[in-house]
C-alpha positions in Angstrom: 168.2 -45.9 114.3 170.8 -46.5 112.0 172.7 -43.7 111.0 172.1 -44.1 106.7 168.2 -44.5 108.0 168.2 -41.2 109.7 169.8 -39.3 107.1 167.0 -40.4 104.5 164.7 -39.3 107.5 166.3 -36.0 107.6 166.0 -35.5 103.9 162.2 -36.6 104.1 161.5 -33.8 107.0 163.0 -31.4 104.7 161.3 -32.4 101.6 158.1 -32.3 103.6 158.1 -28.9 104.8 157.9 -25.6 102.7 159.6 -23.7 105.0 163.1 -23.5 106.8 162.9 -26.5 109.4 165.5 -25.9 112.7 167.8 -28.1 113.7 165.0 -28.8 117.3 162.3 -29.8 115.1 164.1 -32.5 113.3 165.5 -33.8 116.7 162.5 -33.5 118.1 160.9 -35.2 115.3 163.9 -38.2 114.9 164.4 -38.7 119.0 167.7 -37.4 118.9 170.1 -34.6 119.9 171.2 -31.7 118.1 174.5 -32.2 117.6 173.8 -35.7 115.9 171.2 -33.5 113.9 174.1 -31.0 112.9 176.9 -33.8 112.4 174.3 -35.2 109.7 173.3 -32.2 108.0 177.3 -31.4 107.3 177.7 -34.9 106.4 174.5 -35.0 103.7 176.0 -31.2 102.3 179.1 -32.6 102.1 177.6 -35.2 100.0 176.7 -32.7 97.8 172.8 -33.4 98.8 171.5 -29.4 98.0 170.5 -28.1 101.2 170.6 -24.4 102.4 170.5 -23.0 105.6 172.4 -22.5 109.2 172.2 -22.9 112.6 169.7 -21.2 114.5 167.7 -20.2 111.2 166.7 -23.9 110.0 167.6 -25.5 106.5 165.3 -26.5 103.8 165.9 -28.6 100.6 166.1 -27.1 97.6 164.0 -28.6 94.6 165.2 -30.6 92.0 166.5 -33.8 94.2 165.6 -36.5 94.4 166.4 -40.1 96.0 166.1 -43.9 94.4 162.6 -45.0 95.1 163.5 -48.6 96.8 164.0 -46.4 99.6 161.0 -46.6 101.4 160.3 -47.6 104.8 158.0 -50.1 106.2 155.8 -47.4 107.6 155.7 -45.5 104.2 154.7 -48.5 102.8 152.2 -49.1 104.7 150.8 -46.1 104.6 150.8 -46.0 101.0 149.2 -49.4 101.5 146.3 -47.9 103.8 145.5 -44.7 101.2 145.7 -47.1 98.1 142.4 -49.4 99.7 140.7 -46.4 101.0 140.4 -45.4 97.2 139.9 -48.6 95.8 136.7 -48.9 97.7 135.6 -44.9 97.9 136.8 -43.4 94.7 135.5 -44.1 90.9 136.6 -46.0 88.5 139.6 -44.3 87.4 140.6 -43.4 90.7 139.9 -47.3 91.6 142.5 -48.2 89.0 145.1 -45.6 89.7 145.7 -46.4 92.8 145.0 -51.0 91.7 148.4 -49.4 89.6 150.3 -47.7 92.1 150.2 -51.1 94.1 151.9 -52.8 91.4 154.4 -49.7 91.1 155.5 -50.0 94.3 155.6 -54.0 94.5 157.9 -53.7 91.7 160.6 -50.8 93.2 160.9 -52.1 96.8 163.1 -54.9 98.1 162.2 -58.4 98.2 162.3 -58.6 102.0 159.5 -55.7 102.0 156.5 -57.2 99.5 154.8 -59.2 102.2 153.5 -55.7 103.3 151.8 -55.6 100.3 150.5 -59.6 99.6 149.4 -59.3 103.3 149.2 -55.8 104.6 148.6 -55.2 108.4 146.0 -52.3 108.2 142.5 -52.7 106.6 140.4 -49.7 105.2 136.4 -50.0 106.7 135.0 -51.6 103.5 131.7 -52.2 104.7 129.5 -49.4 103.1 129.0 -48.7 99.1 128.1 -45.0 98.6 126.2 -43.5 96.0 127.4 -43.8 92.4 128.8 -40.5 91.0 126.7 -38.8 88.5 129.2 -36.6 86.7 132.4 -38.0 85.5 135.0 -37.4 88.3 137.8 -37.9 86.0 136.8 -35.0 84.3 136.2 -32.7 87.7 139.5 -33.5 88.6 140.9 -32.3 85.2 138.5 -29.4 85.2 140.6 -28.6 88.9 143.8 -28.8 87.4 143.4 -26.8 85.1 140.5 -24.1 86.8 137.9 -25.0 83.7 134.4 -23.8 85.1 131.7 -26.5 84.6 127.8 -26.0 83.9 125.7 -28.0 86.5 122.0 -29.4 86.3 122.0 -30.1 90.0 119.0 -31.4 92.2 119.0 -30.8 95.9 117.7 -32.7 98.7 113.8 -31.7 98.4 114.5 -32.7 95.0 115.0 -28.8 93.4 116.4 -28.4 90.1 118.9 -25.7 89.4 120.8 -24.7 87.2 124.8 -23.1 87.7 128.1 -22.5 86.6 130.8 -23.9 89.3 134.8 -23.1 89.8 135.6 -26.3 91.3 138.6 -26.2 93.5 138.7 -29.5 95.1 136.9 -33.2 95.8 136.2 -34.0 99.2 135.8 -37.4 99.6 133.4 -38.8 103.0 132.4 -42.0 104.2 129.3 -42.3 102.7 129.3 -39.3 99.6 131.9 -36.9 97.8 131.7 -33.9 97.8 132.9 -31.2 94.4 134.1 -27.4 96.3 133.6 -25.0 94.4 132.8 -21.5 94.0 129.2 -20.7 92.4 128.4 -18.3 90.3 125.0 -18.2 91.0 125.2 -17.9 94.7 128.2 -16.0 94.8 130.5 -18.0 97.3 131.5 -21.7 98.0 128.9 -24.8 98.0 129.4 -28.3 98.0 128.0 -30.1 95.6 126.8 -33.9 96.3 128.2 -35.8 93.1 125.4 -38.3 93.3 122.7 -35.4 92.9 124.4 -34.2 89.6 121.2 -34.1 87.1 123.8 -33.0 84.1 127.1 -31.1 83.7 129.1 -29.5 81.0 132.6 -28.8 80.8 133.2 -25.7 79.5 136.3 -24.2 77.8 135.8 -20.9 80.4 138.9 -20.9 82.9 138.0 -19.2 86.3 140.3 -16.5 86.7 141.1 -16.2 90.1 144.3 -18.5 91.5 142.4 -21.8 92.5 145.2 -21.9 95.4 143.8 -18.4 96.2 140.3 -19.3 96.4 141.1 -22.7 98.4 142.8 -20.8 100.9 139.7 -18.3 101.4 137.4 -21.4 101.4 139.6 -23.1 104.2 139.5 -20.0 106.5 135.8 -19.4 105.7 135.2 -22.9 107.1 137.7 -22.8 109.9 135.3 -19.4 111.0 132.1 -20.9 110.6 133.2 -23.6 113.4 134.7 -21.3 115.5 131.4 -19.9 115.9 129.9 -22.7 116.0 132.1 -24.1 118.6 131.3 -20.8 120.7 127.9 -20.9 120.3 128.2 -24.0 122.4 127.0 -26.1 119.2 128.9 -29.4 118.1 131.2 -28.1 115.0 130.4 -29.3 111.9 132.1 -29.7 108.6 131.5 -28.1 105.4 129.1 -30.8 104.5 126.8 -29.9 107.2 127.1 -26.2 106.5 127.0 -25.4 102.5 126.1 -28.4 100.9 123.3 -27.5 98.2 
């Protein structure tokens, strides 16, 4: 690896991570001994590129930095490549275009010698299924996330139950063949998964849930991670959240 190439790999480990990162982890990580891993973290502070820490403790980057954007690698690209077609064919419409845009973005930014990973890239999404059309407008959801509105549902269930409740959506969760909306429900008092497809009606309401939605996703995550455990220990295949709470 060249040595400019593994100082953008060390800032990228850094700006990765949200908390100190040692010196062994980025060798570990870049294939390469500590004092090279040392020599380049006093060469990039001596460059004035704002990072804090010591030896033996572990650095981190401080926020606020930032690096030209042609720098990107093949792999990057390609994985950027790989997420952008997964949405085009799984996500809506404005999802679709968002990520038909980023394409362009990034055909424009990275050197010439790079754009045949994007006219002709290597890895190929599974395209073969269409799942069900959403029946709620998921740019909406996702703006009702950001900004923790609650929204009113008319929702229908598999045996083809009507109910009606008011949701905290936290995040989508987006599977092969259907997305999911998390959220916390009022009416049940904890977290379901709501099928967007089965969405009779929603409202967007102007209520804001007032708990932190990072809060509540971090209490949905370790409610999940429990429910396998006992699963798995019950000697049962584990299964994900849409086998579990989906309404």
């Amino acid at each position: 690896m060249r040595p400019a190439d593994r100082l953008f790999r060390i800032i990228q480990i850094l700006r990765r991570k949200r908390r100190p990162t040692t010196a062994h982890e980025i060798a570990a990580e870049l294939e390469t001994s500590l004092r090279t891993v040392y020599r380049d973290i006093a060469q990039l502070m001596a460059e004035r590129v704002p990072i804090r820490g010591e030896a033996g403790i572990g650095y981190v980057l401080e926020g606020g930095f930032d690096m030209p954007p042609l720098m990107l690698t093949p792999d990057e690209i390609e994985a950027a490549m790989l997420g952008a077609q997964w949405v085009m064919t799984r996500a809506d419409p404005v999802l679709t275009r968002a990520a038909s845009d980023l394409i362009a973005k990034i055909g424009v930014v990275i050197p010439e010698h790079l754009r045949p990973l994007l006219m002709e890239p290597a890895l190929q999404p599974l395209t073969s299924h269409k799942g069900p059309v959403d029946a709620i407008d998921m740019s909406r959801v996702r703006a009702a996330i950001r900004t923790q509105g609650k929204i009113a549902l008319a929702y229908r269930d598999e045996s083809a139950n009507q109910t009606r409740r008011v949701i905290w959506p936290i995040a989508v969760s987006y599977w092969d063949a259907v997305r999911l909306i998390v959220a916390w429900c009022e009416l049940r008092k904890g977290f379901r998964h709501f099928r967007t497809d089965r969405v009779v009606a929603a409202e967007f309401l102007d209520a804001r849930y007032p708990t932190p939605r990072a809060r509540l996703r971090a209490q949905w995550k370790k409610e999940m991670d429990a429910d396998c455990t006992r699963r798995s220990r019950a000697q049962e295949e584990p299964a994900g959240p849409m086998a579990v709470l989906v309404e």
